[in-house]
PAZAPA-4460 file (N, C-alpha, C; in steps of 0.05 Angstrom, whole numbers, plus 32768, in hexadecimal, padded with zeros to 4 digits):
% residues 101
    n_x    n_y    n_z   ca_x   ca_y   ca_z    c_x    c_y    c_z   seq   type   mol
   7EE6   8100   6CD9   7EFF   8107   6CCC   7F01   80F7   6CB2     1      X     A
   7F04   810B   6C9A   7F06   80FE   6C7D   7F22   80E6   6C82     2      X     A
   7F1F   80D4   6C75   7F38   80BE   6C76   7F50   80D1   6C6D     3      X     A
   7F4C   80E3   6C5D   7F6A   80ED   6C44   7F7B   8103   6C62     4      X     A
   7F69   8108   6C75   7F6C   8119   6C91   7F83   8104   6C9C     5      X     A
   7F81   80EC   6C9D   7F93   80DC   6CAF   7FB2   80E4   6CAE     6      X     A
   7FB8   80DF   6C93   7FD7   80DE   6C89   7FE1   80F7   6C9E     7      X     A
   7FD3   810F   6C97   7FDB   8123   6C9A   7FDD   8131   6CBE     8      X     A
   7FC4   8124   6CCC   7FCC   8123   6CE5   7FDC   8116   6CF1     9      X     A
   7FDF   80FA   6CEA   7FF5   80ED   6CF9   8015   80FF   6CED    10      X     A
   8016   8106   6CDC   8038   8114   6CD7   803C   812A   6CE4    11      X     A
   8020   8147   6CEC   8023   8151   6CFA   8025   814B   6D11    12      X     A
   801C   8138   6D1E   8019   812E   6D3C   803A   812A   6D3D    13      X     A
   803D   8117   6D2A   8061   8110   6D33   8076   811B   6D33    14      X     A
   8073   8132   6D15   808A   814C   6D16   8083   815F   6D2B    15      X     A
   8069   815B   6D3A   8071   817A   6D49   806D   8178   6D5E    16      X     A
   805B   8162   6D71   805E   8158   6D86   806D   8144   6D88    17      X     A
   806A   812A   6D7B   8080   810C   6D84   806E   80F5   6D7B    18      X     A
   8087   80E3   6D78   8079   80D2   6D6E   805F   80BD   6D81    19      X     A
   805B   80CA   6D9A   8045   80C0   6DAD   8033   80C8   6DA6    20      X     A
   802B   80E8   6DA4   8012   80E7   6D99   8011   80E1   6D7F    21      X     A
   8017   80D8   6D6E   8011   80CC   6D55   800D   80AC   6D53    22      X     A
   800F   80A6   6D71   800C   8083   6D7D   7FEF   808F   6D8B    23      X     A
   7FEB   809F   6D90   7FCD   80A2   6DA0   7FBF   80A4   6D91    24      X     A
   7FC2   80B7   6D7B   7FAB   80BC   6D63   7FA0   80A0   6D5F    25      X     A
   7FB1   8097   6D52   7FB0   8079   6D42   7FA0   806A   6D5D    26      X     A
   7FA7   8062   6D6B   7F9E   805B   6D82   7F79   805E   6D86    27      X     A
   7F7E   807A   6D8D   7F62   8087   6D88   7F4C   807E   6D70    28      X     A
   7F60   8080   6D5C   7F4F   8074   6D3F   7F41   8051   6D43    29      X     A
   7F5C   8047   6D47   7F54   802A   6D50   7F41   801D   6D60    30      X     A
   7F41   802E   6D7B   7F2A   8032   6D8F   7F0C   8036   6D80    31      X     A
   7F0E   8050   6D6F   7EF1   805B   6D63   7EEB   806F   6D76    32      X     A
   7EFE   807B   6D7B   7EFA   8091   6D91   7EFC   80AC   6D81    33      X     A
   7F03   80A8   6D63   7F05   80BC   6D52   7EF8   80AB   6D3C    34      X     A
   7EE2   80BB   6D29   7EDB   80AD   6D0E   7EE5   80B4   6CFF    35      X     A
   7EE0   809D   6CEA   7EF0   80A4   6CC9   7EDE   80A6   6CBA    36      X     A
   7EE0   80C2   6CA9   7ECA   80C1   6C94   7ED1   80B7   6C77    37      X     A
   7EC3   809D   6C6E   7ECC   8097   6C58   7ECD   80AC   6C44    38      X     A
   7EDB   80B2   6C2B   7EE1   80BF   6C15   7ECD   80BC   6BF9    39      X     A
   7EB5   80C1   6BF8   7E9C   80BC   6BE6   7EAA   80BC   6BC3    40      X     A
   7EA1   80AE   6BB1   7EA5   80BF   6B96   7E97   80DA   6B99    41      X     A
   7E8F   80E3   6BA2   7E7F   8103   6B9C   7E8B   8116   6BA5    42      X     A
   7E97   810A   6BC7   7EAB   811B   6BD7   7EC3   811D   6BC0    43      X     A
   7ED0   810B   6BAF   7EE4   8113   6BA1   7EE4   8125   6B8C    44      X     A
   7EC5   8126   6B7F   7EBB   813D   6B6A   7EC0   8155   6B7B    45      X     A
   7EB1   8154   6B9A   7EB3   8177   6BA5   7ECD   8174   6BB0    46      X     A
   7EE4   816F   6BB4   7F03   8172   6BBD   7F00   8181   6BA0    47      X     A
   7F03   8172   6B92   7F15   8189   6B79   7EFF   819C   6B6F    48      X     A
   7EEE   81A3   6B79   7ED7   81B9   6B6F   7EE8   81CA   6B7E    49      X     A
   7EEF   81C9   6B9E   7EF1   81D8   6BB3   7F10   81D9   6BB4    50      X     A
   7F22   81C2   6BA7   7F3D   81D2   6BA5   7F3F   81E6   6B8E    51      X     A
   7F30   81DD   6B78   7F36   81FA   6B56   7F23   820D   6B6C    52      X     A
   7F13   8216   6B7D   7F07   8227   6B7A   7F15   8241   6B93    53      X     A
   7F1E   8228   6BA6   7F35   823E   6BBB   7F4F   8235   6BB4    54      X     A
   7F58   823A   6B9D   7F76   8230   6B95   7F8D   824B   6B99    55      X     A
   7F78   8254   6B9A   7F8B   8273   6BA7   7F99   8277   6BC5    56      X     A
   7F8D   8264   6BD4   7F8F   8263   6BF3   7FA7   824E   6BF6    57      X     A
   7FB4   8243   6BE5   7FA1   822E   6BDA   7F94   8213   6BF5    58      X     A
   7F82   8204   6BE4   7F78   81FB   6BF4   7F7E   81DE   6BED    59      X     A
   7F87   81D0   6C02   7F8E   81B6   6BF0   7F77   81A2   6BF1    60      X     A
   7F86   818A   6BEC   7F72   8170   6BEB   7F62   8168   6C04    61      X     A
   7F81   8163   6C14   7F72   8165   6C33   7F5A   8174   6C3D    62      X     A
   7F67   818E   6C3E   7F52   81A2   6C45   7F35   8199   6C38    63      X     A
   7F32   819D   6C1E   7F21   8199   6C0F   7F0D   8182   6C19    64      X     A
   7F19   8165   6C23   7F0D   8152   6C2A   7EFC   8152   6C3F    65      X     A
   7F08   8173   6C4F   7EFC   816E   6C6B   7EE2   8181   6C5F    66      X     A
   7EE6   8196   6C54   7ECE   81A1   6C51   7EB4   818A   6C3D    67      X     A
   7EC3   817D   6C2D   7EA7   816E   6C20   7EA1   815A   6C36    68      X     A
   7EAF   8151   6C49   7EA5   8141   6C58   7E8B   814A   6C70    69      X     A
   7E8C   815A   6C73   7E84   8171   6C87   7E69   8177   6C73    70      X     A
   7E6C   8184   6C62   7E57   818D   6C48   7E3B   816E   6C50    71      X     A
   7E4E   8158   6C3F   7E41   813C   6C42   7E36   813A   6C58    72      X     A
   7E41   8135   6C6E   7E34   812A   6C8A   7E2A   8146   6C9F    73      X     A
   7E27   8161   6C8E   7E1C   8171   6C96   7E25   817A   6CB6    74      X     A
   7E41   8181   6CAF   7E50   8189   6CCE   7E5A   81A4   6CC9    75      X     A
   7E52   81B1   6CDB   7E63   81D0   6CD6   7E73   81D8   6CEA    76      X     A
   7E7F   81C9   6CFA   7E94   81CD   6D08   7EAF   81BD   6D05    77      X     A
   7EB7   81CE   6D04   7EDD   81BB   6CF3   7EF4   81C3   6D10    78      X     A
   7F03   81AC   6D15   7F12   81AE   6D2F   7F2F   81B3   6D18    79      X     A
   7F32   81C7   6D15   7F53   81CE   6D0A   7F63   81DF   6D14    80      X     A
   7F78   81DF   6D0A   7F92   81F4   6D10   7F8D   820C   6D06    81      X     A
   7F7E   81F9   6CE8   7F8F   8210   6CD2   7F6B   822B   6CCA    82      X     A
   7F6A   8234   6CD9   7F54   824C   6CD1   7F5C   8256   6CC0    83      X     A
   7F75   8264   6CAE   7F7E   826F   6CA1   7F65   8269   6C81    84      X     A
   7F64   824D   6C7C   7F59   823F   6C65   7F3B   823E   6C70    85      X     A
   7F31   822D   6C85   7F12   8225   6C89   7F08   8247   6C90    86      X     A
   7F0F   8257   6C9C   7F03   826F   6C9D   7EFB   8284   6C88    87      X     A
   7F09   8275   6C6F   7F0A   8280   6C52   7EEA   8272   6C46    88      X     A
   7EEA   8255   6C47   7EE3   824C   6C39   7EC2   8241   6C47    89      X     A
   7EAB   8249   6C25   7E94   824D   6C33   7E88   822C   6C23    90      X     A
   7E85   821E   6C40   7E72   8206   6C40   7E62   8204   6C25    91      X     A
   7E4E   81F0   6C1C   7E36   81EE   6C17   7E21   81EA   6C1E    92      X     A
   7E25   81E9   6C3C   7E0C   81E1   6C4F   7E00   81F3   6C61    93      X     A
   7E1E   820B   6C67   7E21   8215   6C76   7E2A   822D   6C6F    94      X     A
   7E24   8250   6C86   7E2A   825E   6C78   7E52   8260   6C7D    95      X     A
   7E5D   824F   6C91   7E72   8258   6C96   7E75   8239   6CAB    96      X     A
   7E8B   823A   6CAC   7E92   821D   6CBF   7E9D   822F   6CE7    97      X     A
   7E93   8221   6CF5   7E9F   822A   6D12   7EB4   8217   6D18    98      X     A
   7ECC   822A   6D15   7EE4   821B   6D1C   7EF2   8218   6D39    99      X     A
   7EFC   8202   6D40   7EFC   81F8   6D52   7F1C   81F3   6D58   100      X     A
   7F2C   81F4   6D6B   7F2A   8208   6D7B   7F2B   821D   6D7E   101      X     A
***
């Protein structure tokens, strides 16, 4: 999980389930039961290659982070909500990402 991913899960965890699971995440993180993928200078060149280039969807930073991170460490399965965006958007590693769940 790109680091810029954090902010954004813990606020969903707490506006839409409670503020418990957003004490488990963190939890989880602390453990190392979930990794953090650091944020590269290069990963920040392809975020903004990959937000101007699906800015129509649009695609934001977040999003963006997870696909260069994925790209980088060569993962083509993404655990998200949001298919609407990753089902759009074609890897560089890969011809298409398998989204999860």
């Amino acid at each position: 999980m790109p680091a810029l991913v954090i902010t954004e899960v813990s606020y969903l965890l707490a506006t839409r389930i409670g503020w418990q699971a957003e004490v488990r995440f963190l939890g989880d993180l602390a453990s190392g039961n979930l990794s953090i993928a650091a944020v590269h200078a290069g990963d920040l060149l392809r975020i903004a290659e990959l937000v101007a280039r699906y800015h129509d969807l649009p695609l934001g930073t977040v999003d963006a982070s997870v696909v260069s991170a994925a790209e980088r460490l060569s993962i083509d399965q993404v655990a998200t909500l949001d298919h609407r965006h990753f089902a759009v958007v074609r890897p560089a590693h890969a011809q298409a990402f398998q989204l999860l769940p």
